[in-house]
C-alpha positions in Angstrom: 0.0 0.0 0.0 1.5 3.6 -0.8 -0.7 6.6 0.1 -0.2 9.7 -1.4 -0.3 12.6 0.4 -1.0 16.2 -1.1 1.3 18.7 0.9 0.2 22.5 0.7 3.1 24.6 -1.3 3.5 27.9 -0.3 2.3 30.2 2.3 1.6 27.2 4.8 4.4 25.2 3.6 6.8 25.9 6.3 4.2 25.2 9.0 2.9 22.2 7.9 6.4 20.5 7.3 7.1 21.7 11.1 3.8 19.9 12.1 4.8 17.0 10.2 8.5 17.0 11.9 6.9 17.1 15.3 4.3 14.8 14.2 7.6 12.5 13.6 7.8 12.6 10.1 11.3 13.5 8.7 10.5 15.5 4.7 13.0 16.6 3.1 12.3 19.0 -0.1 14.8 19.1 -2.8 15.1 22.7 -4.7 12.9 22.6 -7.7 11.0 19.4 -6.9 7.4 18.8 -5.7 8.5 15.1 -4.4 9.6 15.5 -1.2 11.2 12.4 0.5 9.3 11.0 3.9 11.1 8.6 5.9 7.6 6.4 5.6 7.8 3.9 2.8 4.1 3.7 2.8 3.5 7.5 1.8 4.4 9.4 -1.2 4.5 13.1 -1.1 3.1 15.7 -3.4 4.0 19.7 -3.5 1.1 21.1 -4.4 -0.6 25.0 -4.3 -3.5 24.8 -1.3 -5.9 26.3 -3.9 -5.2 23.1 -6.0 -5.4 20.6 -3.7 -9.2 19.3 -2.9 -9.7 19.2 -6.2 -7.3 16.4 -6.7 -8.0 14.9 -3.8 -11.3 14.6 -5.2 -10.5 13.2 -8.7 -8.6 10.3 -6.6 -4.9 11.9 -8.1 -4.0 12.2 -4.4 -5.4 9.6 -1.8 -5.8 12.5 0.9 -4.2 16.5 1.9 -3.7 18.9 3.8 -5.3 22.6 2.1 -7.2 25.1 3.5 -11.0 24.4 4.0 -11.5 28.0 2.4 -10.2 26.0 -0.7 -12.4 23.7 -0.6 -15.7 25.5 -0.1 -14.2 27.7 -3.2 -14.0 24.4 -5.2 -17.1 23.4 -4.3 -14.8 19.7 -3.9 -16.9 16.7 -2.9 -14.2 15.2 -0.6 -14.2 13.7 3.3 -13.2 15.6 6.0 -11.1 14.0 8.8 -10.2 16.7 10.9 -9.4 20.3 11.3 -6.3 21.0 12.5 -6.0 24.4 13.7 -2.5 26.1 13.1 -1.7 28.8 10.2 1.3 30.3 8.5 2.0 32.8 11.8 -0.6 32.0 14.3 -1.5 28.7 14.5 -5.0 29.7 14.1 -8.0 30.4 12.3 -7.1 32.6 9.0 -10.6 35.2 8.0 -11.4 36.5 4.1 -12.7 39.2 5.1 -14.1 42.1 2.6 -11.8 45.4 3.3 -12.0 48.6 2.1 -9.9 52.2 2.3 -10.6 53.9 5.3 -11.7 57.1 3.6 -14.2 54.5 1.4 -17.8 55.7 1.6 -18.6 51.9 1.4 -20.2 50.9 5.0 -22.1 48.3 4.3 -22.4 44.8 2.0 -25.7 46.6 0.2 -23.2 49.6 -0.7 -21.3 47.0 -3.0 -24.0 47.2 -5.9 -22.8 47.8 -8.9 -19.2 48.0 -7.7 -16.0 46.2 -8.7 -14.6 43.2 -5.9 -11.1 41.9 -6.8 -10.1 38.6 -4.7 -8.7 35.3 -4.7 -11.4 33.9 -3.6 -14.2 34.7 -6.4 -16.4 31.7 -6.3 -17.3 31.9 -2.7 -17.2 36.2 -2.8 -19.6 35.9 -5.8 -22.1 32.9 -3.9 -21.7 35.6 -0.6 -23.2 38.4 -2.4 -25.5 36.5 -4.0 -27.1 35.3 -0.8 -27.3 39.1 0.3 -28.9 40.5 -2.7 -26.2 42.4 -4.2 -24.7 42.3 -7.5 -20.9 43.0 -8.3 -18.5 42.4 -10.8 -16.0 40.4 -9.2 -12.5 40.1 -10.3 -9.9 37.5 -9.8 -6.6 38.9 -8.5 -3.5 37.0 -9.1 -1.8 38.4 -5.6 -0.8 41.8 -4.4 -4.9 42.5 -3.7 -4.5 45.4 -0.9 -2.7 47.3 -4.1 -5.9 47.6 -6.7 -7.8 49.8 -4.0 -9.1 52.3 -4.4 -7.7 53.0 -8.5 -8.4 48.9 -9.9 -11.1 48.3 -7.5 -13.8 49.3 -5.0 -13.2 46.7 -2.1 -11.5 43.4 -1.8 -12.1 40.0 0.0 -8.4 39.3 1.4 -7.4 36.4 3.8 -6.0 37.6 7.2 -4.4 36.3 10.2 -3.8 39.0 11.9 -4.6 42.4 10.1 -1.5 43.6 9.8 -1.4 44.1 6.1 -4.9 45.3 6.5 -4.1 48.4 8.2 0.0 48.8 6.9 -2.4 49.3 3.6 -4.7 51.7 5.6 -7.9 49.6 5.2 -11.0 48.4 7.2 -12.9 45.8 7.6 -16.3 45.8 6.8 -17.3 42.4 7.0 -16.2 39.1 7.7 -17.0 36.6 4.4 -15.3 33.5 5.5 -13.2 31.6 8.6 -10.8 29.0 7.6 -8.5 26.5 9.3 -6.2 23.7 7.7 -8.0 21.0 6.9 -7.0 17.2 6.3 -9.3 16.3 3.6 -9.5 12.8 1.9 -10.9 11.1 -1.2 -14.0 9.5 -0.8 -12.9 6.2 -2.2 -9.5 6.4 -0.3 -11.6 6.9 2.9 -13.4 3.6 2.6 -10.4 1.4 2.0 -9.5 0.2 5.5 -5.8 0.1 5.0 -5.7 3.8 3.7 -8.1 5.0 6.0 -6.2 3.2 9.1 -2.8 5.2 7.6 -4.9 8.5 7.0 -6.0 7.9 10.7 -2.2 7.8 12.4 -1.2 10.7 10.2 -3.4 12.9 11.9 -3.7 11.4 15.4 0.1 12.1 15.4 -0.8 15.8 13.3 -3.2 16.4 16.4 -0.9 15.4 19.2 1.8 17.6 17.9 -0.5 21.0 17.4 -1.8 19.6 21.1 1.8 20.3 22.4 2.2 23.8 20.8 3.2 26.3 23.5 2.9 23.8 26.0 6.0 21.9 28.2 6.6 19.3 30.5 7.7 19.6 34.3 9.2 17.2 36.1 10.1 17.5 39.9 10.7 15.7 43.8 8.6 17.0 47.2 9.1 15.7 50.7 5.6 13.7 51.2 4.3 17.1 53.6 4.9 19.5 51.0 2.9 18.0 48.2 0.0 20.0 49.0 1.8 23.4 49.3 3.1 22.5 46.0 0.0 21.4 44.3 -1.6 24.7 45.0 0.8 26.0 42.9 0.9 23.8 39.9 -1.5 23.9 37.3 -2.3 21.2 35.1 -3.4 20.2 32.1 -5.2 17.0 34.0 -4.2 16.0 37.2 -0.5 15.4 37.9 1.1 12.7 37.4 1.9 11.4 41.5 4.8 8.6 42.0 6.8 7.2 45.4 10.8 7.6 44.9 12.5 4.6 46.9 12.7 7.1 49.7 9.2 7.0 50.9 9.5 10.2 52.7 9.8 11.5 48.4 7.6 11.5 45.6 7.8 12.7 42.2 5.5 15.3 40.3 5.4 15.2 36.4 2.7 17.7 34.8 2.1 19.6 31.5 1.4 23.7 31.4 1.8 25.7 29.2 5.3 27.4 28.7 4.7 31.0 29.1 4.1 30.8 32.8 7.0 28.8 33.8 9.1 31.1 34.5 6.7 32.8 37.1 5.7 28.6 38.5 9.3 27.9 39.0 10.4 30.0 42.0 6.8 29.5 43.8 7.7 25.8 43.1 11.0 26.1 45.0 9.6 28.3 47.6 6.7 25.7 48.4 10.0 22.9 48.8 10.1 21.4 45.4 13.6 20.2 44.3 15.5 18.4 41.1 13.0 20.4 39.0 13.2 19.9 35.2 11.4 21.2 32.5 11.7 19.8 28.7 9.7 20.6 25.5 7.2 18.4 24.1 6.6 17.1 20.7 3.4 15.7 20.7 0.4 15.3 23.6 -2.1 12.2 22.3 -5.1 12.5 24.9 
């Protein structure tokens, strides 16, 4: 059995090759190739543009991807769904389209986009938006570089955003939200039923989970005398309960936890000052609940 796997090129790329390392999967990308190598004999790996992908997933070219689910509600792709997995070129996150226009615009509302000129990306779902609210627009594809065409090439735009930086670098507002999108692992609908591919499909992403489950967070490791456990508990939080073990000194016992790694460095000295010792903290690669 070989699966192959669709792997977004571009602007999630980077972050989905870093999900896949921590995930445990070693790919290597050669310079001008859309092979990549995986250190997984039973998957083959495709380079492919996100806006591209569900609709080879659904022709049955690739067995199952990773794109955008904004990509596949704008190619209307019959494919299955296994999971979201939340994480983005900067954020990790949800990405928004979201229709913009210059600040000084006298464009307020959807209804004041009769009659006027949208350039996007994203014209099939811009042009089924304004549809369901009444209003007519010419809508024009734009091959990149959308935030430029306003206000000389165009009347308002539906971008993608993460954070709205570009947004207001370009001096633009938001006037509506059109569409939220997260990554999505998608598969072909005949892939899905086979139970050897679906069974591979299945560890890909419970691995893909567990390692955007251990984003931000790290382990902690540390020894209490028995009659300072509660002092120290008080102070530890958790993503479940702690894990609670006797050293061979039974006056000892050993605390291992998760949390997340911004407030270590304010848990550590409280942890010392309620009588912790030998603690150690180490980064995590993946967390399977």
């Amino acid at each position: 059995m070989k699966l192959k796997m669709g792997l977004p090129k571009g602007s999630l790329e980077a972050a989905t090759l870093e999900m896949m390392r921590r995930a445990g999967y070693l790919i290597t990308v050669a310079p001008r190739s859309y092979y990549p190598s995986i250190d997984d004999p039973e998957i083959e790996c495709m380079l492919l543009r996100a806006q591209e992908m569900a609709r080879y997933v659904e022709d049955g070219a690739l067995d199952c991807g990773l794109t955008g689910y904004d990509w596949v509600v704008e190619n209307e792709a019959t494919v299955h769904t296994v999971c979201d997995l939340v994480y983005a070129r900067q954020s990790f996150g949800k990405v928004r389209w979201v229709l913009a226009v210059p600040q000084a615009s006298a464009i307020e509302t959807v209804a004041d986009l009769e009659g006027r000129i949208v350039a996007t990306e994203l014209v099939g779902v811009t042009r089924r938006w304004l549809a369901e609210r009444g209003v007519s627009a010419r809508i024009e594809f734009s091959w990149g570089a959308t935030e430029a065409k306003l206000p000389e090439l165009a009347d308002a735009i539906v971008e993608v955003t993460e954070t709205g930086s570009s947004l207001r670098a370009n001096k633009l507002r938001v006037v509506e939200t059109v569409l939220e999108s997260t990554t999505q692992f998608i598969a072909n609908v005949d892939a899905w039923q086979d139970a050897e591919k679906r069974r591979k499909i299945e560890d890909i992403v419970l691995l893909l989970q567990g390692a955007i489950a251990a984003l931000d967070r790290v382990g902690l490791m540390l020894n209490v005398r028995v009659e300072d456990l509660d002092a120290v508990l008080t102070v530890l939080p958790a993503l479940r309960n702690p894990t609670i073990s006797h050293l061979s000194d039974e006056g000892w016992l050993a605390v291992n936890t998760i949390l997340e790694e911004s407030v270590v460095r304010r848990i550590i000295p409280r942890l010392k000052e309620a009588g912790a010792e030998g603690i150690v903290e180490f980064p995590l690669n993946k967390i399977v609940m």
